[in-house]
C-alpha positions as CSV (number, residue, x, y, z in Angstrom):
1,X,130.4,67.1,117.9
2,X,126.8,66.2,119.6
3,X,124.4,64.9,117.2
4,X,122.2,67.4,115.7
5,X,124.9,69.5,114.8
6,X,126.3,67.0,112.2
7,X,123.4,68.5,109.4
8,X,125.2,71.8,109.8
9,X,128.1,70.8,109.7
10,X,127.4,68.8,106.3
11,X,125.7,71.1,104.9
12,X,128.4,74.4,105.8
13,X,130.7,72.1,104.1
14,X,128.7,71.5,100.6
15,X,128.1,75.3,100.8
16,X,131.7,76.0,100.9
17,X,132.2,73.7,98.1
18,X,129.5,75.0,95.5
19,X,131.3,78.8,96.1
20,X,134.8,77.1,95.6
21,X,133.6,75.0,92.5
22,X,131.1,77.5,90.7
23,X,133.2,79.8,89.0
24,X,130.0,81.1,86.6
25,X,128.7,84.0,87.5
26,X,125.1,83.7,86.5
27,X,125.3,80.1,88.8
28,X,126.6,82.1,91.6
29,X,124.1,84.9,91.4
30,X,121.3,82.5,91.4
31,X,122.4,80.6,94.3
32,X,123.0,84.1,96.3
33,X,119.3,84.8,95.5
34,X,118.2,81.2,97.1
35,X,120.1,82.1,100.0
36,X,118.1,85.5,100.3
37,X,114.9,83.6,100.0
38,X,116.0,81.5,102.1
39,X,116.5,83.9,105.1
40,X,113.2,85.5,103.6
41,X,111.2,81.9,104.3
42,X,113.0,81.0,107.3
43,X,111.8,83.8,109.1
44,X,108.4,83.8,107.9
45,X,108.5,79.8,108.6
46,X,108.9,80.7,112.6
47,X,105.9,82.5,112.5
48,X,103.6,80.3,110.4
49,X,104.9,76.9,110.7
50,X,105.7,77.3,114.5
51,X,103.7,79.7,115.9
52,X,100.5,79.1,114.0
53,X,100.5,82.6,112.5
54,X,99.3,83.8,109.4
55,X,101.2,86.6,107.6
56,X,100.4,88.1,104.1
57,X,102.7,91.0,104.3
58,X,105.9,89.8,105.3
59,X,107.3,91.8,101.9
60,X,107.1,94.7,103.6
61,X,109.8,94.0,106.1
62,X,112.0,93.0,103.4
63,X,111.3,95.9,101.8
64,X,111.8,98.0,105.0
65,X,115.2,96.3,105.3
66,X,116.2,97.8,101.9
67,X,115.5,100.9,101.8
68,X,116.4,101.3,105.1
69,X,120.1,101.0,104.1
70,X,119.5,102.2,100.8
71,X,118.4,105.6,102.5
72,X,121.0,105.6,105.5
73,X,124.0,104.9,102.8
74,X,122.9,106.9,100.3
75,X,120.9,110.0,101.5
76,X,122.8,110.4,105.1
77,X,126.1,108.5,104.0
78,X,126.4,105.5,107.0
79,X,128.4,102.8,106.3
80,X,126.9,99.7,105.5
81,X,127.5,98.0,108.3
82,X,126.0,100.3,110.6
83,X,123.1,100.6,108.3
84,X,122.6,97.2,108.5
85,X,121.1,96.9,112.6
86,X,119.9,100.2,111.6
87,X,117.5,99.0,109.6
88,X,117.2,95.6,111.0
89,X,116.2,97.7,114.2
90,X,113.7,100.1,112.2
91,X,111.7,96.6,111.2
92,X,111.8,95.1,114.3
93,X,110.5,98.5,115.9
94,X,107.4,98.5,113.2
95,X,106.6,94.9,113.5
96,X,106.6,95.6,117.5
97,X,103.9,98.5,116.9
98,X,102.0,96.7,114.0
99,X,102.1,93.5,115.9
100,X,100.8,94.5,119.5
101,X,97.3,95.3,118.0
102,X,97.4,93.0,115.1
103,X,98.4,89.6,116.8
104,X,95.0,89.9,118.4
105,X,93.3,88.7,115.8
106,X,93.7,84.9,114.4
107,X,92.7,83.2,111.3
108,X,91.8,84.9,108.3
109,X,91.2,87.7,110.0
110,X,95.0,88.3,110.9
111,X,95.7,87.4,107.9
112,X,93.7,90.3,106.3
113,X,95.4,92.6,108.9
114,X,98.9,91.8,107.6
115,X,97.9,92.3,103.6
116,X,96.6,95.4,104.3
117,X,100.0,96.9,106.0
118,X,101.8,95.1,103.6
119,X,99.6,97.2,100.8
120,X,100.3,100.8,103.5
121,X,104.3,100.0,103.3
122,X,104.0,99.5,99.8
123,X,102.3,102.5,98.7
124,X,104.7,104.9,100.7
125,X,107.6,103.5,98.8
126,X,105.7,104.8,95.9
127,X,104.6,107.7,97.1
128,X,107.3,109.0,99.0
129,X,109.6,110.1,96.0
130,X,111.7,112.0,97.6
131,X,113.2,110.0,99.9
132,X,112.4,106.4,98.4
133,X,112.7,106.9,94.4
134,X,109.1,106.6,94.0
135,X,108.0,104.0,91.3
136,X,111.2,104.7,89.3
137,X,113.1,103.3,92.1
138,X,116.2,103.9,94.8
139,X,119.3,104.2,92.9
140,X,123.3,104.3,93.6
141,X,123.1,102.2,96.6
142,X,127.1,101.3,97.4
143,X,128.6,97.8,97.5
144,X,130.1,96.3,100.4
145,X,133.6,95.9,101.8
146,X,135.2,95.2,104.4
147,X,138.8,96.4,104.7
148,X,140.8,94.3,101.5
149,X,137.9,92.4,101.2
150,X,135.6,93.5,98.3
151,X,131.8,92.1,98.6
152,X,131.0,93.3,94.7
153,X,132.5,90.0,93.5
154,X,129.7,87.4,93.1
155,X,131.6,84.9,94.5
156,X,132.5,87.2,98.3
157,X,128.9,87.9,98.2
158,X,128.1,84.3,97.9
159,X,130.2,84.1,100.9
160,X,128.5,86.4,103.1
161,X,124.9,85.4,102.5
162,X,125.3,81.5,103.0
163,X,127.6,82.9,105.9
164,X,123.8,84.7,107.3
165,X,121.9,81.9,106.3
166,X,124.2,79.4,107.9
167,X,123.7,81.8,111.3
168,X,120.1,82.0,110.8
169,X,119.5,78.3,110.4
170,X,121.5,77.8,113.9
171,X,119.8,80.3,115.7
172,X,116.4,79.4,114.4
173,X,117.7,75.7,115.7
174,X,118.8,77.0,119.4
175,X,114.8,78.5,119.8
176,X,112.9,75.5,118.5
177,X,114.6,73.0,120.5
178,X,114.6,75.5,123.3
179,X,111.3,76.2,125.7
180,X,110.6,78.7,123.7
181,X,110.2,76.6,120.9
182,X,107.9,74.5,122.4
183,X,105.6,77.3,123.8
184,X,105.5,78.0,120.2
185,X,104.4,74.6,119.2
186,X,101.5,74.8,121.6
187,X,100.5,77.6,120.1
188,X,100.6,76.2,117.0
189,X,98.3,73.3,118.2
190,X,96.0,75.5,120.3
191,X,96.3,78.7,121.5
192,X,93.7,78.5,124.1
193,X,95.1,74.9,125.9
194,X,99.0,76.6,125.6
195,X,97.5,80.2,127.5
196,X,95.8,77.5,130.0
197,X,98.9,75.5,131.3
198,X,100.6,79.5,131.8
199,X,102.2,79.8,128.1
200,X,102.4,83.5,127.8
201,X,100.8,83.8,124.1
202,X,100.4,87.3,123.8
203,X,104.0,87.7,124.4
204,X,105.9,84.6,122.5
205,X,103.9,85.5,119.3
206,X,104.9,89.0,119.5
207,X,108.3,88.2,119.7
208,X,108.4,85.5,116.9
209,X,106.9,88.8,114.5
210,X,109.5,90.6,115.4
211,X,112.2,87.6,114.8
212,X,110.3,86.9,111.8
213,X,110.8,90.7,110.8
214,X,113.9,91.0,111.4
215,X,115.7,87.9,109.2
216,X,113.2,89.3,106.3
217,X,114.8,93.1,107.0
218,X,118.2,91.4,106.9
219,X,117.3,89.8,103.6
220,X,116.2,93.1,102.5
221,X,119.6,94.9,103.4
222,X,121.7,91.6,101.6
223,X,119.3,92.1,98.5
224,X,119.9,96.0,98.3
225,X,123.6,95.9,98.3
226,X,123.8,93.0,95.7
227,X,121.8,94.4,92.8
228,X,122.4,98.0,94.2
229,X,119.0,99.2,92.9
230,X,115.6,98.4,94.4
231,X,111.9,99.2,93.6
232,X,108.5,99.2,95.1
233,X,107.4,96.3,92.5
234,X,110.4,93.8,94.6
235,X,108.1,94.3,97.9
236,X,104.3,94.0,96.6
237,X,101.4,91.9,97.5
238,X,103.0,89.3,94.7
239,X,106.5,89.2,96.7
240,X,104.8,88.1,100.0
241,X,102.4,85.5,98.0
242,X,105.9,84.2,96.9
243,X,107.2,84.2,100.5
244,X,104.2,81.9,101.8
245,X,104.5,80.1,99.0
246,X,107.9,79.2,100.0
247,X,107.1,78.5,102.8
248,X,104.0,76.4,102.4
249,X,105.7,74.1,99.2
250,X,108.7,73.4,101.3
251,X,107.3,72.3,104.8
252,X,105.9,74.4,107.5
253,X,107.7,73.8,111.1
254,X,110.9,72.8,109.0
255,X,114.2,74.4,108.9
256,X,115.8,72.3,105.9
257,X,111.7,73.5,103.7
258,X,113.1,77.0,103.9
259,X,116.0,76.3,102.5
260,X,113.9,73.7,99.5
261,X,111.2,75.9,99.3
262,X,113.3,78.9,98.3
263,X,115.4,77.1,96.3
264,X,112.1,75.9,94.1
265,X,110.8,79.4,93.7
266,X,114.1,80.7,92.7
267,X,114.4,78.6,90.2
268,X,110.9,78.3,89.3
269,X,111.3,81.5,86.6
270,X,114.4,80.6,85.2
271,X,112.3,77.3,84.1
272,X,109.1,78.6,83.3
273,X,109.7,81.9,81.3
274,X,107.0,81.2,79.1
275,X,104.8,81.9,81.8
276,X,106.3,85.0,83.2
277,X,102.6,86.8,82.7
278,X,100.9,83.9,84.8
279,X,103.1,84.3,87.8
280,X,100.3,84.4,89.9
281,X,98.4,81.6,88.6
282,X,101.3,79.5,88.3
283,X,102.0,79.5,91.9
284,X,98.7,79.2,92.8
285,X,98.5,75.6,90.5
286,X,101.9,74.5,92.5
287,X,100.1,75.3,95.9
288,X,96.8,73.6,95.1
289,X,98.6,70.7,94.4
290,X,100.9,70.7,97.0
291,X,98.2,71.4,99.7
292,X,96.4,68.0,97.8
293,X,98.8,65.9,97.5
294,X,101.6,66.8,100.1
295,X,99.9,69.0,102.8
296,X,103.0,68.9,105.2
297,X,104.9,70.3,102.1
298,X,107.6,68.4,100.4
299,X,109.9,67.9,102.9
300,X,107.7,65.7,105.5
301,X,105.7,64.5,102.6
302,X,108.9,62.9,100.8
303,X,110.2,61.7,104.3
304,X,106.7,60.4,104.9
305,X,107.1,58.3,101.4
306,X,110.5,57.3,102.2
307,X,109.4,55.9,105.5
308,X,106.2,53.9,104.1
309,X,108.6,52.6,101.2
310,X,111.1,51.3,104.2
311,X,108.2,49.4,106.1
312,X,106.7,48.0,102.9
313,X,110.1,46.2,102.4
């Protein structure tokens, strides 16, 4: 086993063992969510804390992901698993045509680009009632299974999304340490100097959208089939805030700040229910003070601290 691959190995294992161990199904629950989030921040993470890229409506490819199998299972009766690069595929194909004139722009600017298709997606699930529910919501969407092997228990569906995010944190792995992944990096650091040393920028950011799109779409389908009822109010302007927050409090251009940043914000409201009405400016304290104090987020910050603490010995 080379080197890098120890981590994933380690950590499959203590994944494996919290589903063996965690018998509660509340626990279990809560830990499926982090690993939804988790998908939901990796993917975003690839296109802000790699590629340089700002997105404020990643929501909307969750959401896409969703009701994309909510209305291919329900309304036209495909399985699940076909549904699944179904509507995987259907994000992937808007965040190709959103992205080819929006990825043009940079800064703030792009920024504003992707709230306001975040807001367009959002709107026609709430105003497409017949096919999406409306504001009351998409209901009867089916549980999976796969032959004897039924996904409504809590602990099966733990299962298959760690399975996901375990995949996901690989591939996203193979890119960065790919060229690929260091086009991306030079990006990052300057768009301009990567275009002038032949770094095809148009293209790799393109493609890192549509990546990006497509682990939130798959969090979307994994989301749908475990609480079997979804609403436009799960894919607003709040749920992509909560998205870049993840991604900002656990460490941009980090695989392992997905997966701490998630698990923060998961487990954020089950703290904090006293503030449920101050979501918003709840997050917004936690990111002013982690842009002060930690910029790189918390997982270079506390590696940062843990390395000055080594040299002061």
């Amino acid at each position: 086993m080379t080197r890098d691959r120890i981590p994933y190995a380690v950590f499959t294992l203590i994944v494996a063992a919290a589903g063996w161990y965690t018998d509660n199904p509340y626990y279990l629950q809560t830990l499926t969510f982090i690993g939804i989030n988790t998908l939901l921040a990796l993917g975003l993470n690839m296109l802000m804390g790699y590629a340089g890229q700002i997105s404020l409506g990643h929501a909307a490819f969750y959401g896409i992901g969703a009701y994309g199998t909510a209305i291919l299972t329900v309304h036209w009766h495909v399985s699940p698993w076909l549904a699944l690069p179904g509507a995987v595929a259907a994000a992937m194909l808007v965040a190709c045509i959103v992205g080819i004139p929006t990825l043009k722009l940079s800064g703030y600017y792009l920024g504003m680009g992707t709230l306001g298709f975040g807001m367009i997606v959002n709107i026609l699930f709430r105003e497409w009632s017949s096919v999406t529910g409306g504001a009351s919501g998409f209901v009867g969407i089916p549980s999976l299974e796969l032959g004897p092997i039924s996904f409504s228990s809590t602990k099966n569906y733990f299962y298959l999304v760690w399975g996901f995010v375990i995949f996901s944190f690989i591939l996203c792995h193979r890119i960065i340490n790919s060229r690929v992944g260091r086009a991306l990096r030079a990006i990052h650091d300057g768009e301009k100097a990567a275009a002038a040393v032949g770094v095809d920028t148009a293209k790799l950011k393109l493609q890192v959208f549509i990546l990006s799109a497509a682990f939130s779409a798959l969090a979307g389908f994994l989301y749908a089939h475990m609480v079997f009822f979804i609403s436009p109010e799960s894919f607003d302007f709040i749920a992509s805030i909560r998205i870049v927050t993840m991604v900002v409090i656990g460490g941009m251009a980090s695989v392992w700040g997905s997966l701490i940043g998630a698990s923060l914000l998961t487990l954020l409201p089950e703290w904090l229910h006293a503030f449920s009405e101050f979501e918003m400016v709840v997050y917004g304290l936690i990111l002013m003070i982690i842009m002060i104090f930690l910029p790189k987020g918390l997982t270079r910050g506390l590696l940062d601290m843990f390395e000055r603490a080594r040299k002061n010995k």
